[in-house]
C-alpha positions in Angstrom: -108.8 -7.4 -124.1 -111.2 -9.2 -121.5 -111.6 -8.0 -117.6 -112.2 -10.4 -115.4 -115.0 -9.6 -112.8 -116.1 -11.3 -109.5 -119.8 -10.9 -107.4 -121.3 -12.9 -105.4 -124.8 -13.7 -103.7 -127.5 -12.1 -106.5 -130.1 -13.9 -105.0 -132.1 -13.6 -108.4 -135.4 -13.9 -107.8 -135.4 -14.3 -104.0 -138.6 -12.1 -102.4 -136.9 -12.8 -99.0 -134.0 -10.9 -99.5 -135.7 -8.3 -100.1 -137.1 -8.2 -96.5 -134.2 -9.4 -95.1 -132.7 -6.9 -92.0 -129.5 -5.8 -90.5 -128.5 -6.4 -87.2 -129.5 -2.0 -87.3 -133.0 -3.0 -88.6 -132.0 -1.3 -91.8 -133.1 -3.3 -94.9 -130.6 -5.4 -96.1 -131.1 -4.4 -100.0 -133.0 -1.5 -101.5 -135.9 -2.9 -102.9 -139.3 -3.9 -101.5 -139.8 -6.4 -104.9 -137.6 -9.1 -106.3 -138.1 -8.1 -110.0 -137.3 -4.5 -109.3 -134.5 -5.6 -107.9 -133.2 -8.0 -110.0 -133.9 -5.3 -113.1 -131.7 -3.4 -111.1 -129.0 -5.9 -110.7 -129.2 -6.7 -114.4 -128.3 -3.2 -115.4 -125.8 -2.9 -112.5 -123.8 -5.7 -114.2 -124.5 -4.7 -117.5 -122.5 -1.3 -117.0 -119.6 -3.0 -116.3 -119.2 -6.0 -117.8 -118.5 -6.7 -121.5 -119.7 -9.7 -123.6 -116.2 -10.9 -124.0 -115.7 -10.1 -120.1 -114.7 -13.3 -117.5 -116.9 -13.0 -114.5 -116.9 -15.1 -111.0 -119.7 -15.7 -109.7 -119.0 -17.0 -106.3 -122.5 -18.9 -105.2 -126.0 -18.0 -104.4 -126.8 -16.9 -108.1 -130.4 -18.1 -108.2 -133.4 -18.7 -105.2 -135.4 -20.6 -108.2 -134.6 -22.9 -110.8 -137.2 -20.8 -113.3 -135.0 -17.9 -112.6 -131.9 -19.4 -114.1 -132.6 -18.1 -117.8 -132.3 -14.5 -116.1 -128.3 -15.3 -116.7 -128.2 -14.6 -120.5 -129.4 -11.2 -120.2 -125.7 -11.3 -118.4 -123.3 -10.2 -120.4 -119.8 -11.4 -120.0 -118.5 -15.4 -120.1 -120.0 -16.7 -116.5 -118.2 -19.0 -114.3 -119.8 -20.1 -111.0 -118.4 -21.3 -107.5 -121.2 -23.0 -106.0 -123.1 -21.9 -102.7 -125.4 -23.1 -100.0 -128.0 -21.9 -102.4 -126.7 -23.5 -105.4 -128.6 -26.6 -105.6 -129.8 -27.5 -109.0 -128.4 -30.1 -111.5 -125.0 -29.2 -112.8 -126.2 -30.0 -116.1 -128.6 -27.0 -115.8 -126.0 -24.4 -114.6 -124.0 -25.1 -117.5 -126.4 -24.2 -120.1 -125.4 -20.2 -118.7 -121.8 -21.1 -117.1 -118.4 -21.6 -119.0 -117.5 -23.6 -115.7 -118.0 -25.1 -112.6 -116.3 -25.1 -109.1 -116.3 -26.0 -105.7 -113.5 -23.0 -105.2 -111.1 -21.9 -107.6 -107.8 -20.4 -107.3 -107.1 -16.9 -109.2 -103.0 -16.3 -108.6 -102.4 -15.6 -105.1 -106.0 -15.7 -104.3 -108.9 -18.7 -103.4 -112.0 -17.7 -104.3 -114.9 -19.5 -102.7 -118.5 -19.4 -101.6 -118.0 -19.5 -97.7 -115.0 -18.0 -95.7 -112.7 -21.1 -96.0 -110.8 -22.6 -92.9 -107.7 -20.3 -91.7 -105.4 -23.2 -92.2 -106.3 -23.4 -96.1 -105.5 -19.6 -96.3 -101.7 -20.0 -96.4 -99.0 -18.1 -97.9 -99.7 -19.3 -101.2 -103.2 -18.1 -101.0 -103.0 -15.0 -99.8 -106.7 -14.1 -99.3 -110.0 -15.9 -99.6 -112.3 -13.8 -101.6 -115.6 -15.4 -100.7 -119.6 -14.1 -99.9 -122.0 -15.6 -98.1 -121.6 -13.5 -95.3 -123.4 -10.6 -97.6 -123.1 -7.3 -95.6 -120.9 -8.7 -92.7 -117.1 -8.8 -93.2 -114.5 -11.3 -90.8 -111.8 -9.0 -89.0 -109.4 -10.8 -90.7 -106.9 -9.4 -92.8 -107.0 -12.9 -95.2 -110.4 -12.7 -96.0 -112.2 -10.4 -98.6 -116.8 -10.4 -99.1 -117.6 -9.7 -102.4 -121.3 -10.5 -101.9 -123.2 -7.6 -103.3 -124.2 -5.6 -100.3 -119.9 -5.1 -99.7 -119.4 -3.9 -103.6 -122.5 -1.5 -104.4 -124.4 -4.4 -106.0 -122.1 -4.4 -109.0 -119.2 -6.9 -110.2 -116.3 -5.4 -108.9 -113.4 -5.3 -111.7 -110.4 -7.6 -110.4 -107.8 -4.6 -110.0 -110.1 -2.6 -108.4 -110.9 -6.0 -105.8 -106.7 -6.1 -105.6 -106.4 -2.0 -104.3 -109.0 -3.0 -101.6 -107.7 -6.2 -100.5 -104.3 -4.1 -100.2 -106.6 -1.0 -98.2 -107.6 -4.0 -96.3 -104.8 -5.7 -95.5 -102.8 -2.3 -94.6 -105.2 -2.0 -91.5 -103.2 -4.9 -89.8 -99.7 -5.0 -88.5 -97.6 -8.1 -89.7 -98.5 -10.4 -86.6 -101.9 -10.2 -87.6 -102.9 -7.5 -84.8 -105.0 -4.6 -86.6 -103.8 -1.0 -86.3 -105.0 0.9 -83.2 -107.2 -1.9 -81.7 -104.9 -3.9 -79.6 -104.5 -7.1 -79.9 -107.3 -9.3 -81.5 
């Protein structure tokens, strides 16, 4: 039996996210050095995922089109929801990705790059699970980051994503107020 996995915003190869800052001044990721850290992200995924594994990755996989071959030491069968970042020939993504997408719905959920428009998180989609936003989060109870920085730079497993989305969502009443904080 296969899991199905999502992650988004690897950055492969990207030197500038490894300098890149929180609005604290804390580093943004742990490493100093793109090839330490995507060694690290490598073996992050690896620990996880199976070969016969489905995994979403929801944009930003690659900074550089030379890093690309870096997604067969991947295990799992890849499926990639573009990003901003995303920017190569589809003919080359699909030489490491089963498919394609622009967003892709998963049951009751959208999955997407960026946060999609509140009016195309409806009642059938219950929440967009997205990234670009990397360690910031929306106050929205809709909305779920799986970019690495929010999931300990590992795929997160998709019942584990469904008892946090639930955590999440219990921090808001049913008119869309959260708990304790007035209204919003």
């Amino acid at each position: 039996m296969s899991n199905i996995f999502l992650i988004s915003d690897p950055h492969f190869g990207h030197s500038g996210v490894c300098k890149f800052t929180r609005d604290d001044g804390s580093k943004l990721r742990p490493w100093d050095d793109p090839d330490e850290m995507d060694e690290a992200l490598i073996q992050n995924w690896n620990s996880v995922v199976g070969p016969q594994d489905k995994v979403y990755v929801l944009g930003d996989v690659v900074m550089s089109e030379k890093k690309l071959p870096i997604m067969h030491r991947l295990n799992g069968n890849k499926r990639l929801i573009r990003g901003n970042h995303d920017i190569y020939n589809t003919k080359k993504y699909m030489t490491y990705f089963k498919e394609i997408y622009g967003c892709r719905v998963l049951e009751d959920m959208i999955l997407s790059h960026i946060p999609l428009h509140p009016d195309c998180v409806t009642e059938r989609f219950k929440t967009c699970v997205h990234g670009h936003l990397h360690y910031r989060t929306l106050d929205d109870p809709a909305y779920y980051n799986v970019s690495v920085e929010n999931i300990d730079y590992t795929p997160i497993e998709i019942s584990v994503l469904r008892e946090r989305i639930r955590e999440h969502k219990s921090q808001w009443d049913r008119n869309g107020n959260k708990i304790g904080a007035g209204r919003r």
